[in-house]
MITI-797634 format. One record per residue (C-alpha): z, y, x; residue in three letters. Coordinates in steps of 0.1 Angstrom, whole numbers, padded with zeros to 4 digits, always signed. Example, Ala and Ser with C-alpha at 12.3 -4.5 7.8 and 13.67 -1.06 7.14 Angstrom:
+0078-0045+0123ala
+0071-0011+0137ser
//
This chain:
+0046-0734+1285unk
+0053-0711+1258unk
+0083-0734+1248unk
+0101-0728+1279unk
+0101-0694+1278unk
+0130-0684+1259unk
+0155-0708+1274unk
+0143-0694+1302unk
+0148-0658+1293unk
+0183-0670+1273unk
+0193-0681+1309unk
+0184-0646+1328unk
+0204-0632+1301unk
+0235-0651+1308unk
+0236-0648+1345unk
+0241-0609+1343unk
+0265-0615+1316unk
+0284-0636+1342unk
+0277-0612+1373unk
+0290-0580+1350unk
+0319-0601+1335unk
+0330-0610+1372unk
+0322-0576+1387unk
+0349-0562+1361unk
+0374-0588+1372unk
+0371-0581+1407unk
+0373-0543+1400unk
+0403-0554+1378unk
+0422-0575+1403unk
+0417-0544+1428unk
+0426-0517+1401unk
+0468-0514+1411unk
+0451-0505+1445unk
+0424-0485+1438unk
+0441-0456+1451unk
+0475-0447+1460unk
+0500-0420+1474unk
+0534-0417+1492unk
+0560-0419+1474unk
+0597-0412+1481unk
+0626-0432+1468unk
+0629-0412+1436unk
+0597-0410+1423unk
+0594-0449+1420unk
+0588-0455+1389unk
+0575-0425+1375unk
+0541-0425+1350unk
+0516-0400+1358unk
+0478-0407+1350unk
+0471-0428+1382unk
+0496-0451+1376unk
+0482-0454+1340unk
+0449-0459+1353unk
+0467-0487+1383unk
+0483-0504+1358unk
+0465-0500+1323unk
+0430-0505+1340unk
+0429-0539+1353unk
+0440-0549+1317unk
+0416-0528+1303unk
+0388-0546+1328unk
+0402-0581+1319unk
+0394-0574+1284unk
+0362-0564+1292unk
+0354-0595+1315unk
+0364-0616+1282unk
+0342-0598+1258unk
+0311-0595+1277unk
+0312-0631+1286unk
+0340-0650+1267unk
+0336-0687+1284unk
+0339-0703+1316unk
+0311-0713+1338unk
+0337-0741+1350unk
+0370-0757+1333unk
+0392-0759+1358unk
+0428-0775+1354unk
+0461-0761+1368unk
+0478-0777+1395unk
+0513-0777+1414unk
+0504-0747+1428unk
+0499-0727+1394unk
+0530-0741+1383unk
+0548-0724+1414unk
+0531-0693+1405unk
+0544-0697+1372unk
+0579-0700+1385unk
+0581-0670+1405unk
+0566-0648+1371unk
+0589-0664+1348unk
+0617-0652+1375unk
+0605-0617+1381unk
+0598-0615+1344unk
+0637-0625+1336unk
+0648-0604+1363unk
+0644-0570+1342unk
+0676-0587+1322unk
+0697-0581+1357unk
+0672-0557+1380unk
+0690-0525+1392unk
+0658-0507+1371unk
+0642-0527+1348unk
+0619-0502+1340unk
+0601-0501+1376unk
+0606-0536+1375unk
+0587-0540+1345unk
+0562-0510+1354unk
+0552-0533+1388unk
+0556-0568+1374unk
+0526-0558+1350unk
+0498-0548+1370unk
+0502-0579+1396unk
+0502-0605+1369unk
+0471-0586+1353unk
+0458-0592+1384unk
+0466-0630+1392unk
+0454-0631+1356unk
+0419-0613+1366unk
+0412-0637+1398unk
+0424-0670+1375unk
+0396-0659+1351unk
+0373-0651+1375unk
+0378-0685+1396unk
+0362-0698+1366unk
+0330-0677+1368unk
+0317-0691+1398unk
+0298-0719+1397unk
+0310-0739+1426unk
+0341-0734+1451unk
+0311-0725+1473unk
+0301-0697+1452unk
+0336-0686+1448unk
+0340-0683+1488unk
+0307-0664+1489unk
+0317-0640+1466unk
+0349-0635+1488unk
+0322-0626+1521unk
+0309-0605+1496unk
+0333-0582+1483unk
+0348-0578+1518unk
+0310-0567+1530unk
+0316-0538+1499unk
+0348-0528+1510unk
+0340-0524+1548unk
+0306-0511+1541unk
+0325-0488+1518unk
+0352-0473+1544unk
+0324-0470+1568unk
+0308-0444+1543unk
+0345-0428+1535unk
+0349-0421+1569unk
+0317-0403+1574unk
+0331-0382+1543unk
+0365-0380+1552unk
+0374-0392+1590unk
+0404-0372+1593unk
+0417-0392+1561unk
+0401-0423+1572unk
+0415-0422+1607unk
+0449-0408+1601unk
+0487-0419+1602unk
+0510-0419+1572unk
+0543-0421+1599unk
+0554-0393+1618unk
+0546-0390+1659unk
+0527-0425+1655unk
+0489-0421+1664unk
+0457-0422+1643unk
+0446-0454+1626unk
+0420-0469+1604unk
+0422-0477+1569unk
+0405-0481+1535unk
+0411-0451+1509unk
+0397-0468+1481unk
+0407-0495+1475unk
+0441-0485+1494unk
+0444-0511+1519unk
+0472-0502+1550unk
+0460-0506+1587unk
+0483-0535+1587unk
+0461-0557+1566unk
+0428-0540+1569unk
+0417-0562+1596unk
+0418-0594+1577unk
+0387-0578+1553unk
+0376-0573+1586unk
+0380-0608+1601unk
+0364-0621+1568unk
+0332-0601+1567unk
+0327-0613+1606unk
+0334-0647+1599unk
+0310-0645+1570unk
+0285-0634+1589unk
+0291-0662+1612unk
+0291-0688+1588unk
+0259-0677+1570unk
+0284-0671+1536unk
+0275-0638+1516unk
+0244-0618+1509unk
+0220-0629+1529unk
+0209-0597+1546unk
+0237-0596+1560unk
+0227-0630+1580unk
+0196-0620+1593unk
+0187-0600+1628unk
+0192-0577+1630unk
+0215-0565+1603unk
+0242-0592+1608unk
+0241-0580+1651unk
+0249-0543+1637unk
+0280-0554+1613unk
+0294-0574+1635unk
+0297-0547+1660unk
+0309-0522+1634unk
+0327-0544+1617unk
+0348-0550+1655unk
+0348-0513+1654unk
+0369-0513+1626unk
+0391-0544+1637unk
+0400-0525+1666unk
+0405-0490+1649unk
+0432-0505+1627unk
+0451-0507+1661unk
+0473-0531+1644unk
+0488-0564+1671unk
+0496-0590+1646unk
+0462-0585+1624unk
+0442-0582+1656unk
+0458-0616+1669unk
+0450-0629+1635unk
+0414-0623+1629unk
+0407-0627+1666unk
+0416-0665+1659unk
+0394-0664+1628unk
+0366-0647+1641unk
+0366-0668+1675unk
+0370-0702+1654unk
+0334-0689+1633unk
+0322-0676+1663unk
+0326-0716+1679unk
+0313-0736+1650unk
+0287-0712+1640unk
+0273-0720+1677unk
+0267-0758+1669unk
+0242-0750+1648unk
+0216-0757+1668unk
+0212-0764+1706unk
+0196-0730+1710unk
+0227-0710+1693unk
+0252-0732+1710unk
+0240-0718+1748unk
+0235-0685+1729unk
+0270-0689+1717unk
+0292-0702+1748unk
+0272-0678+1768unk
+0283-0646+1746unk
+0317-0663+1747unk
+0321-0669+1784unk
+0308-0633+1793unk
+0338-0625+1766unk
+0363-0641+1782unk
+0354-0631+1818unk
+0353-0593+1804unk
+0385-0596+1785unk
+0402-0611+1819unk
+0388-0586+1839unk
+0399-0558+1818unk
+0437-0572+1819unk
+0439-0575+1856unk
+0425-0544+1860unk
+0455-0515+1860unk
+0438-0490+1846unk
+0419-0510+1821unk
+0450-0527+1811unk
+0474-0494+1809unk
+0446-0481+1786unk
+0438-0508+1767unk
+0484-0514+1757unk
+0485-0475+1756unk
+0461-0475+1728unk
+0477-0506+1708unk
+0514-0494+1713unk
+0501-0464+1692unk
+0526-0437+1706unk
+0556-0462+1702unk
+0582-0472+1724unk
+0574-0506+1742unk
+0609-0515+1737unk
+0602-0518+1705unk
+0581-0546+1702unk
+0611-0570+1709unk
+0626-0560+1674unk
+0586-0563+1660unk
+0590-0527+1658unk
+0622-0521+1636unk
+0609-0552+1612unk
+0639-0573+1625unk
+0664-0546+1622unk
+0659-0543+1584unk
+0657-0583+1581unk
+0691-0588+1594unk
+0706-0556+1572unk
+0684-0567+1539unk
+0700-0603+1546unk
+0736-0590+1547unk
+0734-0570+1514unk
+0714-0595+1495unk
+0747-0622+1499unk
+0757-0626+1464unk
+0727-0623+1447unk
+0710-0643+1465unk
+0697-0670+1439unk
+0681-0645+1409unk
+0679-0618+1434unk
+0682-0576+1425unk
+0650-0579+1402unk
+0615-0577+1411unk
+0601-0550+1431unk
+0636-0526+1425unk
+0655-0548+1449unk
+0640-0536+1480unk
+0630-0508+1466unk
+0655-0491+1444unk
+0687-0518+1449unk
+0689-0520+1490unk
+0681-0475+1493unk
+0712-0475+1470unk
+0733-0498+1487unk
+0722-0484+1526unk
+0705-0453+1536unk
+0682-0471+1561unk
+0659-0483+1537unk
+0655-0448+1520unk
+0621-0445+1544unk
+0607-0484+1537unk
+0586-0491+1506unk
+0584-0526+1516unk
+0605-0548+1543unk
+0573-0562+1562unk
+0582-0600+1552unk
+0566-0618+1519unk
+0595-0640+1521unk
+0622-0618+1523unk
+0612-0593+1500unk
+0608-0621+1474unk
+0645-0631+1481unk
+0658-0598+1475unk
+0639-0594+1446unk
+0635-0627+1423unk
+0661-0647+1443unk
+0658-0687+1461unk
+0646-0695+1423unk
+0616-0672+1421unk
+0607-0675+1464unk
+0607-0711+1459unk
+0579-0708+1429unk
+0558-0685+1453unk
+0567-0710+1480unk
+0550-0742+1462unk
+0519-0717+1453unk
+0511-0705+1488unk
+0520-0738+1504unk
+0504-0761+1480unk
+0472-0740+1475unk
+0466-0736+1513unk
+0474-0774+1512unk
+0448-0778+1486unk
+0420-0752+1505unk
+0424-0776+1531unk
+0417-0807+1512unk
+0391-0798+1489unk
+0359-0816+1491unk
+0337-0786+1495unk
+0297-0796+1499unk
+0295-0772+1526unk
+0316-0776+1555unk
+0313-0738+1565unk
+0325-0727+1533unk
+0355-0752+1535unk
+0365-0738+1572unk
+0360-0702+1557unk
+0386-0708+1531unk
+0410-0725+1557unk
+0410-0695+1582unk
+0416-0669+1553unk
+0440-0685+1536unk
+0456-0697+1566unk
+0453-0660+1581unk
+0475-0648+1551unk
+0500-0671+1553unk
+0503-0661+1592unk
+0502-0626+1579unk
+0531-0632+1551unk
+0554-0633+1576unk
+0552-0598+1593unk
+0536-0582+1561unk
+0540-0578+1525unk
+0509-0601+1507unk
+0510-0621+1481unk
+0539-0612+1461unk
+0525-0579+1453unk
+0494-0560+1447unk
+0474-0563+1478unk
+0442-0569+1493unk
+0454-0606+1508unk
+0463-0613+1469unk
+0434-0609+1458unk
+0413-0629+1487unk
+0441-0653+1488unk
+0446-0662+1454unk
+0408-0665+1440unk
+0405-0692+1466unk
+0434-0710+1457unk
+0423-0707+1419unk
+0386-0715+1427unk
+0400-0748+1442unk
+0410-0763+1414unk
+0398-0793+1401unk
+0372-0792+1374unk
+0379-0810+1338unk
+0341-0816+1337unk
+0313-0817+1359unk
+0295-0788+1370unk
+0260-0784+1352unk
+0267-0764+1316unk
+0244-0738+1329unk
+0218-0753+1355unk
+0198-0725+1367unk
+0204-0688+1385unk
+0235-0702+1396unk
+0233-0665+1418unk
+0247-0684+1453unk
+0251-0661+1477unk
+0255-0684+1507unk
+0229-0677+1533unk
+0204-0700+1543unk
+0209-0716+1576unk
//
């Protein structure tokens, strides 16, 4: 008895190691987002003490991670898709040789490699792809939970517009996450709750009845169509297989579902209802609008006209929507980013570098979907989000550049890597946070 004692207390002792070294890479990998402000098109690339802290944090945090607990919990090996990954760097890292300002090229390159760098290292800390994913529930719990206290402190921030004449919407201060993509976190910590994936309080009645219904709160406060449309999918997909749990949950479930459904259609038929319910989504806008996605194909079409030429190595990273297309037309003066991962990455690193960041989101998502996770919740978890950010890539900026769908995409597309050696270097307190079922 008195033998076991120490490994046991040796054990204790190397779990918080691991939670603290994770909860500095997490912290790290949100750092260039911690907080941010408006910026026009000359004061890119300016260095004031938050962009220190944005860009000098997360490598201070990485550090940290490495010397409070300087192994890995798992080997994992690199695949097809970090080799894409490593593609589009490489480019965007050359790119400062022929940007149109090397030094904000250089000044944002650095903080979003720290933090594919933080989430790669992290990956590692997790025990299982499981643990990975509930540590994703997790961290999206913490964030909404968190802009649920900031706007009890500060609604009018909370609840505000950053565009002139367009109404009032939700979104996180800190970390600085836009309406736009807000309601993914949003979607995640629902379909967590759903799946039984995350702290487990957060399961349990009746807790997981009052988040979910805050949580929709939020969804709907961001007032954003595309994100809406997007988590609705994921939420309605957890909603469905978390009601095949058990005979009682599935008449529970199709019951909720139907009465859904039949409100919903009611509420569109209805004239009132319905002029309400588009007033309140078309957020002061002009309806005509929507056929042009609200401006987003506009900018494509112009972006696409003055790329021609540099079109393979691209304006450099980051300054070629930002600082190159301003330069060349006015229009983009008043867009920090052109709403399209895709087309951003061609302005900026070229077909060379898009195709690398093509082969990492395609081929990671490929290998989310494949992976032979224990725990068929977790597996469909890790499908809708990194499905849901793909959708999202489309209409939004995402993985390219420091942003909450980074971060969520990316550590489970690292956690799914294969493992060099089995699991089992450190048996016990592996610190799961998946909830019972």
């Amino acid at each position: 008895m008195y033998g076991a004692q120490p490994t046991s207390t040796a054990t204790a002792v190397e779990d918080r190691k691991i939670r603290r070294a994770r909860a500095a890479l997490w912290l790290g990998a949100f750092m260039p987002i911690i907080y941010t402000v408006g910026k026009d098109v000359s004061d890119v690339g300016g260095v004031g003490p938050l962009e220190l802290l944005r860009g000098g944090g997360g490598i201070a945090l990485l550090a940290l991670a490495h010397l409070t607990y300087p192994r890995s919990v798992r080997t994992l090996r690199k695949g097809w898709p970090e080799i894409g990954l490593g593609l589009f760097v490489l480019v965007a890292a050359l790119s400062t040789f022929w940007s149109v300002d090397a030094k904000v090229t250089i000044l944002k390159l650095v903080p979003v490699v720290t933090a594919y760098l933080c989430l790669a290292r992290l990956s590692g800390l997790y025990r299982s792809f499981d643990d990975a994913l509930a540590g994703v529930a997790t961290v999206a719990h913490v964030i909404l939970i968190g802009t649920i206290l900031q706007f009890a402190l500060w609604p009018s921030s909370v609840y505000s517009s950053d565009t002139f004449g367009e109404a009032a919407r939700i979104h996180s201060l800190v970390p600085a996450i836009a309406s736009n993509l807000f309601g993914l976190v949003a979607a995640i910590g629902i379909a967590g709750i759903c799946l039984k994936i995350g702290p487990q309080w957060t399961t349990r009645a009746p807790w997981n009845v009052v988040l979910v219904s805050v949580y929709l709160l939020l969804l709907v406060g961001t007032r954003s169509r595309a994100v809406t449309a997007v988590a609705i999918v994921i939420v309605l997909i957890a909603l469905i297989r978390a009601a095949h749990r058990s005979p009682t949950s599935t008449v529970v479930g199709w019951a909720g579902l139907l009465v859904t459904t039949t409100g919903a259609t009611w509420a569109f038929l209805n004239d009132s209802s319905r002029t309400l319910i588009t007033d309140f989504f078309l957020r002061g806008q002009d309806a005509r609008g929507l056929s042009t996605l609200t401006g987003r194909t506009v900018i494509w079409e112009r972006a696409l006209i003055h790329i021609e030429g540099n079109e393979w190595l691209g304006l450099g990273y980051y300054s070629g929507h930002r600082i190159g297309l301003p330069r060349i037309d006015s229009l983009f003066s008043g867009y920090s980013n052109l709403d399209n991962t895709w087309l951003e990455n061609l302005v900026g690193v070229g077909v060379f570098g898009t195709l690398g960041m093509a082969m990492f989101v395609a081929l990671g998502t490929l290998r989310c979907v494949r992976y032979p996770s224990a725990l068929p919740q977790v597996k469909l978890l890790a499908i809708l989000i990194t499905t849901g950010v793909v959708a999202l890539s489309f209409i939004n900026p995402t993985v390219q550049t420091n942003t909450s769908t980074l971060v969520f995409f990316c550590v489970i597309v690292f956690a799914s890597r294969p493992e060099r050696t089995p699991p089992g270097a450190i048996g016990t307190g592996s610190g799961s946070a998946i909830g019972t079922t």
